[in-house]
Every structure is written in C-alpha cells, then in structure tokens.
N, C-alpha and C positions, 0 to 999 in steps of 0.2 A: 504494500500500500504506500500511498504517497503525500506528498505535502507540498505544497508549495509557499516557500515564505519571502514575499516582495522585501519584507522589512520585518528585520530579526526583532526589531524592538517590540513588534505588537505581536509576537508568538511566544509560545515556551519551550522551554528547550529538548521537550522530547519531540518536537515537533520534528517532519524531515519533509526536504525536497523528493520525491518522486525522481521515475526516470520522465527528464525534461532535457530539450535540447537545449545547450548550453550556450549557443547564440544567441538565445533568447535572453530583450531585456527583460531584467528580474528587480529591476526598481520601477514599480507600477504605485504610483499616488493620486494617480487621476483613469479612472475606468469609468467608459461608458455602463456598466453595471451596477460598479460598488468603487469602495476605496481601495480596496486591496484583495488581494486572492489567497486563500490558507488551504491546506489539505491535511487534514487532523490524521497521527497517523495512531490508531487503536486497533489491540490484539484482543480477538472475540474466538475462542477456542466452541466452534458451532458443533464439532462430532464428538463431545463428551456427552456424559448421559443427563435426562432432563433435569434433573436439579442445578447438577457442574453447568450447565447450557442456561438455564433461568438466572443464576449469579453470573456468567459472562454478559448476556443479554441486559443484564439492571447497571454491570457495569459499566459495558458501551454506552449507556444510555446517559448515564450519570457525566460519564467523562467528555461526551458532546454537548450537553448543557450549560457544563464550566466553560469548555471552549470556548462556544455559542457569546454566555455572556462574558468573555474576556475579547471579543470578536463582534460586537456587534455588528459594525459598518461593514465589514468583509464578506467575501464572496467565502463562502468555505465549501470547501470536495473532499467528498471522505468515500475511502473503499472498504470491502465488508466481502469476504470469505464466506458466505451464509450455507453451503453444505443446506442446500433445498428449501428454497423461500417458502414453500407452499407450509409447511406449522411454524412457521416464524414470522410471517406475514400480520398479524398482531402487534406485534413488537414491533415489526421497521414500519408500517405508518404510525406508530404513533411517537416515533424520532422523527419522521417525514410532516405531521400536522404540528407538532409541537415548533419547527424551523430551524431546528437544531443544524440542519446541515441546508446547502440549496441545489448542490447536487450528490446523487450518492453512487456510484458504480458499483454491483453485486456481482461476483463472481460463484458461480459454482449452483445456478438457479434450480435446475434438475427438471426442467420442463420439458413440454413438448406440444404439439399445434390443439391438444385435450383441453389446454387449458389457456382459454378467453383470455384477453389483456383486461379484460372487465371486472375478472374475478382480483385484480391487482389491482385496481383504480384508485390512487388517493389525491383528494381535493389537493386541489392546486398543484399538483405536476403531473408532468407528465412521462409516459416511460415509453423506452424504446429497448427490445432485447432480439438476442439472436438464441435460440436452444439449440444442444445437442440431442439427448434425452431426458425421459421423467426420472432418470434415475443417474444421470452425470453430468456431468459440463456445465455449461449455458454463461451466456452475460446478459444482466439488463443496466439499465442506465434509467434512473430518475433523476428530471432538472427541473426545477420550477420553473411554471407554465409563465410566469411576468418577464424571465429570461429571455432576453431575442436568443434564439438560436435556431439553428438546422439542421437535420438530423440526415448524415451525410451516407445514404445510402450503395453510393456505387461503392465508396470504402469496404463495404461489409463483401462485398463482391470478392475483395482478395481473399478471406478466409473461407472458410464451412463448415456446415455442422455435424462434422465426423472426429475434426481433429482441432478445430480452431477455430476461437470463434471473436466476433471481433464489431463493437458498435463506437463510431465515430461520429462525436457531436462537437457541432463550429461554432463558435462564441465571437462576438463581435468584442474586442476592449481597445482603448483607447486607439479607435479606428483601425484598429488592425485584426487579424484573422488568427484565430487562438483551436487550436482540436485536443480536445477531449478523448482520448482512446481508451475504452475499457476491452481490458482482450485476456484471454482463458487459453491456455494453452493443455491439454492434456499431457498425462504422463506418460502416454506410448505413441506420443509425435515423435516422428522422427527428429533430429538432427537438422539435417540435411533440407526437409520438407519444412521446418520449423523459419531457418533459415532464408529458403526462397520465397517464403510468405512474407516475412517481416521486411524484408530488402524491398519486394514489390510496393508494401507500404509505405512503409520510409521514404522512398525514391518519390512515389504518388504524395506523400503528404509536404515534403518538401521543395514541390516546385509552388505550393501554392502559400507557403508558411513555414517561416523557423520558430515558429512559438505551439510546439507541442510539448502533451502530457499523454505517457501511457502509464494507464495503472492500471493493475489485476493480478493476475496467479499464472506466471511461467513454469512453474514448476523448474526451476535451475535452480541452481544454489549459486548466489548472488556475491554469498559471499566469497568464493573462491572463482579465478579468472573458469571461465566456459565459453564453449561456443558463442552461446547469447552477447553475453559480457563482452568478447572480443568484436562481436558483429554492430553491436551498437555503440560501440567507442568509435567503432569508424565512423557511424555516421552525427557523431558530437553529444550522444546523450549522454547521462548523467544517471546512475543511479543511488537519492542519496539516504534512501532507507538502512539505519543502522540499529545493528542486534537482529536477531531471529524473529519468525515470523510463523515460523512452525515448531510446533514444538511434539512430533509424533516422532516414536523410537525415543533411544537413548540418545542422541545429539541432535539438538533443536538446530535450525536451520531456515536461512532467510529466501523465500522463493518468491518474494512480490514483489514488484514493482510500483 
C-alpha cells in the first residue's frame, strides 16, 4: 500500500510514499481538488479468523479517522488487502460514509459478473472494478463521486482477469493529468508475463503523464531487489513503503505497492 506525502509536515511519520514516478512534482499546495494529496498506509490482516478480522477491521477504522482529522483539507488514498469484500462490505462503507478516506483501492475483491455493482453501492462514490473470481483476485476502486475524474478504461485492456488485473482512474490536479493504478497481480503470474504487462502500461501511461500512482498487491517481495523492482526503477518509480506488509509464515514480508 501507499502514501503519498506532498508535505512531510502535514503527515506522520508512519506514513509512506507508494510506488510513484519520481519525476513527478511532489510539492502540491495548490490542487484543483484539495490542498494536498496523503495515502494512509494501514496493515489490516483480513485472513485471520472472525474475531483476529473484527479487531483489525475497528482498527483500520480507528486509524483513518485520526488520519482523516489530522488531514482535513487533503485528498487522502488508502489501499486495503480485503481477502473478499462481499462479508466485509459493512465495515468498508461505513469508512466510505463516514469520509475517512476519498479514494480507497481494494485488492483481493473475490468477485465475479454474480455479483451486481448494486449490491456494493455506497452514497457518494463511486466504484469501478475488474474481477478475476468469486473466490481470488479482483481490484475495485472507490472515489468520491464530487471528484472530477475518468475512469480510464482502455488501460484495463492491458491486463485480464486470469492473471492480472488492473483499474486506472485520471485525476485532474493543478491542471495536470494524475492516474490512479490499483493492480492485483496473482501469485502464479508468470515473470516474464508479469513483466510484459507492466512495460505495456508504463510505456501507455507515460506518454500521457509522469505523475502516477500504482498501488495494490504484486505479490514480490519489495523488499529484496526482483524482477519487478529492477523493471520499474527503469522506468523512474519509487517504491516507498517501509517494513512488511504481510505477515503469513514465519518471515513477514513487504508485497504492496
């Protein structure tokens, strides 16, 4: 997960930059949206059992709120590992009606075409997702609906919903052109496949903008050079989430972006 912090002064220090292209200016004090842009970055352990899952849930909630009022003026993006929105969907609108966040990227939704965007509907935003199955993957995107934006559908074109999945929303701020990438990478992508995906996007989102954000679950380990790591330093990003992010098996292990 990611953060983006224009100005270190108005965050705290567990906060982190995301993977963000690093040509991008990151002293924003004048936004056509807000005054500034934050990306809260909170670990919600969603596949422990319901009670462990009820105390991560009250504490994500709790720790967006402080945020929230430490943040009023700001844009804030937060992303979320939900391990299957459909019994948790309770819990995330009412972090979504409350305004705690304005936009949230969920990875890991576990959908499929069964299930209506109807059945997800909460006042005042709007969501945009790509599923793999009711039982893995999936990305959605909620951003409040007052937000201009565009919900960049050829971008989705580069991934699929077999092995990667990928929803790209275009923000207008201080007249210039900002994307939003929430992307799911599963764990039996290839490499290789992983690889010619992302360059495709990369390549596509950079002729029209150096001010992106991808955040979600690659499932690499971030913390040690990889594939990934080495693929996207070529193309200038940044990944600046620090400490684990997972914490399954015996050595916890940072796989988000």
């Amino acid at each position: 997960m990611n953060m983006f912090e224009p100005d270190r002064s108005v965050v705290d220090d567990d906060t982190c930059v995301g993977m963000i292209n690093t040509s991008s200016d990151l002293s924003m004090n004048d936004t056509d949206v807000s005054t500034d842009i934050s990306l809260h970055d909170v670990d919600v352990d969603m596949s422990a059992n319901d009670a462990e899952t009820d105390t991560s849930v009250n504490d994500f909630i709790c720790k967006l709120k402080v945020f929230r009022q430490h943040n009023m003026n700001n844009l804030i993006i937060s992303s979320l590992n939900i391990n299957s929105i459909r019994n948790k969907f309770t819990e995330l609108s009412t972090v979504l009606k409350a305004g705690y966040v304005d936009i949230l990227s969920i990875c890991e939704t576990k959908l499929d075409k069964s299930f209506p965007d109807a059945q997800f509907k909460v006042r005042d935003y709007k969501m945009y997702r790509q599923d793999r199955t009711h039982n893995s993957g999936g990305v959605a995107v909620f951003i409040r609906s007052d937000i201009p934006h565009k919900h960049r559908t050829d971008f989705t074109n580069l991934s699929d919903d077999k092995y990667i999945q990928l929803v790209v929303i275009e923000l207008k701020i201080r007249k210039e052109i900002w994307f939003i990438c929430g992307l799911y990478k599963s764990p039996k992508t290839k490499n290789c496949y992983f690889n010619d995906v992302f360059q495709r996007m990369a390549d596509s989102l950079l002729k029209e903008s150096q001010n992106i954000f991808i955040i979600g679950d690659v499932n690499f380990n971030m913390e040690k050079e990889n594939v990934f790591y080495k693929r996207s330093s070529i193309y200038g990003f940044k990944n600046c989430i620090v400490g684990p992010t997972c914490f399954k098996g015996l050595t916890p292990t940072c796989i988000d972006v």
